[in-house]
C-alpha positions as CSV (number, residue, x, y, z in Angstrom):
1,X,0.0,0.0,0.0
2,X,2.4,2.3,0.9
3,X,4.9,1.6,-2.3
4,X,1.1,2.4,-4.2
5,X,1.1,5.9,-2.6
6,X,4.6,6.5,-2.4
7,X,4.5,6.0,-7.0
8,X,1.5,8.7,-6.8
9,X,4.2,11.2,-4.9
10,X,2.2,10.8,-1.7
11,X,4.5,9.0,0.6
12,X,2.9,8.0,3.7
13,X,5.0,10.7,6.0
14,X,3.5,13.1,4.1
15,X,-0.1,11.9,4.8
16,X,0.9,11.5,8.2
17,X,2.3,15.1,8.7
18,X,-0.8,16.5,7.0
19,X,-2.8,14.5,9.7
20,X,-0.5,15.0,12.3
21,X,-1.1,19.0,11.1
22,X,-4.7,18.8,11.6
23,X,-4.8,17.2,15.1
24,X,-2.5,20.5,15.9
25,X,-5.3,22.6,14.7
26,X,-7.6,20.7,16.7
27,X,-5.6,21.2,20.3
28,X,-4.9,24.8,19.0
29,X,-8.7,25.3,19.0
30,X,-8.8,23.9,22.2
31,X,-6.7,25.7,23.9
32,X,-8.6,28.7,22.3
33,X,-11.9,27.4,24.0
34,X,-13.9,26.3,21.2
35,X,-16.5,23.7,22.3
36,X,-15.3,19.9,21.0
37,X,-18.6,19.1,19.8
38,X,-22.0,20.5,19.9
39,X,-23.3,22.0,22.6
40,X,-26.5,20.4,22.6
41,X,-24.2,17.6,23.7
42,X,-24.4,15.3,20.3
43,X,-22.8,15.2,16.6
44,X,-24.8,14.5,13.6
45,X,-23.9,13.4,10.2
46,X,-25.0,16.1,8.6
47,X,-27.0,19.8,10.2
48,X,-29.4,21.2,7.5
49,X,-30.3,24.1,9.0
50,X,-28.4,27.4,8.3
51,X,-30.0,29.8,10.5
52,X,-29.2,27.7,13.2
53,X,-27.2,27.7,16.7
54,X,-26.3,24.3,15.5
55,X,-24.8,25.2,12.2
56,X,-20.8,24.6,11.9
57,X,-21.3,22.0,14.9
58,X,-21.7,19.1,13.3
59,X,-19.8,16.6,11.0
60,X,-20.8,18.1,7.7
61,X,-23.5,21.6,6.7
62,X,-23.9,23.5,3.9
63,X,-20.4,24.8,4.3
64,X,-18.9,21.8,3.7
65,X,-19.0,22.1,0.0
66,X,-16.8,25.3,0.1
67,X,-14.1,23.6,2.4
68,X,-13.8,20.6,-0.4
69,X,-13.4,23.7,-2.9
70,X,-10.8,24.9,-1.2
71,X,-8.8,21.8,-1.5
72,X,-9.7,21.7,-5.4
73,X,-8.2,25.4,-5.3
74,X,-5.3,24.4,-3.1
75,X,-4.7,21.4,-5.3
76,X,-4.3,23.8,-8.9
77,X,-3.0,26.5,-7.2
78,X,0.2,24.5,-5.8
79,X,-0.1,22.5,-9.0
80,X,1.2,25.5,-10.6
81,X,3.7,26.8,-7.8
82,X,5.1,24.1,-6.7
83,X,4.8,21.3,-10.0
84,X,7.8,19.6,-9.1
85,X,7.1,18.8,-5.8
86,X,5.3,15.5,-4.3
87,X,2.3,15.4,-4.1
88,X,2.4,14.8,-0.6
89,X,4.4,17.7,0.4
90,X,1.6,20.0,-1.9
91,X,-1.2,18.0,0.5
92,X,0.4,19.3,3.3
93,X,0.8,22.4,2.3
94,X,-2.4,23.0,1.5
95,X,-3.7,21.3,5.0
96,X,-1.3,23.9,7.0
97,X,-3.0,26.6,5.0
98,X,-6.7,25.3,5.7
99,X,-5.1,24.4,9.2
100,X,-4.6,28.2,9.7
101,X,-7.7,29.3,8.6
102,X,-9.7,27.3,11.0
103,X,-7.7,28.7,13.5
104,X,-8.1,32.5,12.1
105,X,-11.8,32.0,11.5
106,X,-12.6,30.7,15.0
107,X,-10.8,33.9,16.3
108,X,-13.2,36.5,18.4
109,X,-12.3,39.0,15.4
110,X,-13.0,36.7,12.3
111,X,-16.7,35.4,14.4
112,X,-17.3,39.5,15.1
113,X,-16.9,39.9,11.1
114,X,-19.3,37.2,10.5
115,X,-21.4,38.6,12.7
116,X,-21.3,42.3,11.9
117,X,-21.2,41.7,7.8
118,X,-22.9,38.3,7.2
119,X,-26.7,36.7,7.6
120,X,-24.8,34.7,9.8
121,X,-26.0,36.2,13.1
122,X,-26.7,33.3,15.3
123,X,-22.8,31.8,14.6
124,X,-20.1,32.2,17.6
125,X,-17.6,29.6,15.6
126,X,-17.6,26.2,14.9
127,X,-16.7,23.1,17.0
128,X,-13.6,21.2,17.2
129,X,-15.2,18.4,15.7
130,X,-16.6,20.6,12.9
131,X,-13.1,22.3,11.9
132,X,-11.5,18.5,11.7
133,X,-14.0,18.1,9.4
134,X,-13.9,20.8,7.2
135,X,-9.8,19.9,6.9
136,X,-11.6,16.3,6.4
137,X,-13.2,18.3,3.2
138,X,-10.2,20.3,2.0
139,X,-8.1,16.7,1.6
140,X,-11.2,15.1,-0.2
141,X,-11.2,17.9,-2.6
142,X,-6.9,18.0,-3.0
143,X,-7.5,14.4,-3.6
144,X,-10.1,14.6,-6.3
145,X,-8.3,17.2,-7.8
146,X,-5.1,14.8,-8.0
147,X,-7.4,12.4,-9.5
148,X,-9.4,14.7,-12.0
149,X,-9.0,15.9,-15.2
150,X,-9.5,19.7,-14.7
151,X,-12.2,19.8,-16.4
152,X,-14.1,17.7,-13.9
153,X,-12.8,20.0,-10.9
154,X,-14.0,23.3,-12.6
155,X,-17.6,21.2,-12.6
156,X,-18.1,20.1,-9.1
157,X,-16.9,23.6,-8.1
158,X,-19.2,25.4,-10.2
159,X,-22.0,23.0,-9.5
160,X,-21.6,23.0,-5.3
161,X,-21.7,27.1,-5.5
162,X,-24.7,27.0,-7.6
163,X,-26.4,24.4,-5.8
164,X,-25.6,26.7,-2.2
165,X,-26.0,29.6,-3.8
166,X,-29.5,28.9,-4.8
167,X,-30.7,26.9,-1.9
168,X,-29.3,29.0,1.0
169,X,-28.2,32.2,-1.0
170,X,-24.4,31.9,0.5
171,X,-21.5,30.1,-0.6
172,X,-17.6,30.4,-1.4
173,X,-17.7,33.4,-3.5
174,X,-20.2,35.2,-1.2
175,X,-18.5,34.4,1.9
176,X,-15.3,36.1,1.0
177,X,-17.0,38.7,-0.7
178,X,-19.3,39.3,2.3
179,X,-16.3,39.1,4.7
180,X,-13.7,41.1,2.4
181,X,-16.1,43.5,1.2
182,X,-19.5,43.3,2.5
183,X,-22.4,44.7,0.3
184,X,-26.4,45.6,1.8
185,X,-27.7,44.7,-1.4
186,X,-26.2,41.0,-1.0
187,X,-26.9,40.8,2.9
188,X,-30.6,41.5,2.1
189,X,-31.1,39.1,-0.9
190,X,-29.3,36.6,1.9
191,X,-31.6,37.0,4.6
192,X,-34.3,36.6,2.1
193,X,-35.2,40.1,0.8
């Protein structure tokens, strides 16, 4: 198994530094005081609900989709950096990088922004448990993208911010627009205007 991954340029230390990276990120959140799980005291699957206390608690939301886009973006963007590198060392690059946004977004400041410029008013960060999961997403998508012809990537990213785009009017693109650059006219068609 390991001579398999180590021909696709993703020796097994890498995959185990990329994982070991993410357990990091979880004890960094930790020590930050984010909750491990829920606090309604269980994990689901999958939490439907946007406007929800419960949102970016669970395993998988509607977010999910833009944290497997990153890793699609992570995967072409160090494709064209870094093209001689393994594979593996471009995975964990691109799992320190989503590594340190989990850890920026779950800051006070980065939740006040959310907060202050999004429809997200009911979110005061995510869980441990959801974090590991979204860098759970972010690898998915790297390794799809490994797999993929580009054409197939550009699809599933264009398709997951049209599908959350039209059935809960955020995504991707309108996060970091509404974060960067936050527009009324967007925050009202959001909340449903």
């Amino acid at each position: 198994m390991s001579d398999v991954l180590a021909r696709r340029g993703l020796a097994p230390r890498w995959l185990l530094a990329s994982l070991l990276v993410a357990l990091c990120a979880g004890a960094v959140l930790l020590l930050m005081g984010r909750v491990p799980i829920c606090p309604c005291g269980y994990v689901k699957l999958w939490h439907g609900e946007v406007v929800s206390s419960e949102n970016s608690q669970h395993l998988s939301d509607w977010y999910s989709p833009s944290h497997l886009i990153h890793g699609l973006l992570f995967y072409g963007a160090l494709h064209l950096l870094l093209r001689r590198c393994p594979l593996g060392l471009r995975l964990f690059l691109a799992t320190l990088i989503e590594a340190a946004w989990e850890i920026a977004e779950n800051t006070d400041a980065v939740i006040g922004r959310y907060r202050e410029a999004t429809i997200a008013l009911d979110y005061y960060g995510d869980s441990v448990v959801n974090s590991l999961s979204d860098i759970g997403f972010m690898m998915l998508g790297f390794w799809l993208a490994s797999r993929l012809p580009v054409w197939a990537s550009v699809l599933i990213a264009v398709a997951f911010e049209t599908l959350t785009t039209w059935l809960i009017r955020d995504g991707l693109a309108l996060n970091v627009l509404m974060l960067v650059y936050p527009l009324d006219t967007v925050r009202q068609w959001q909340g449903g205007a």
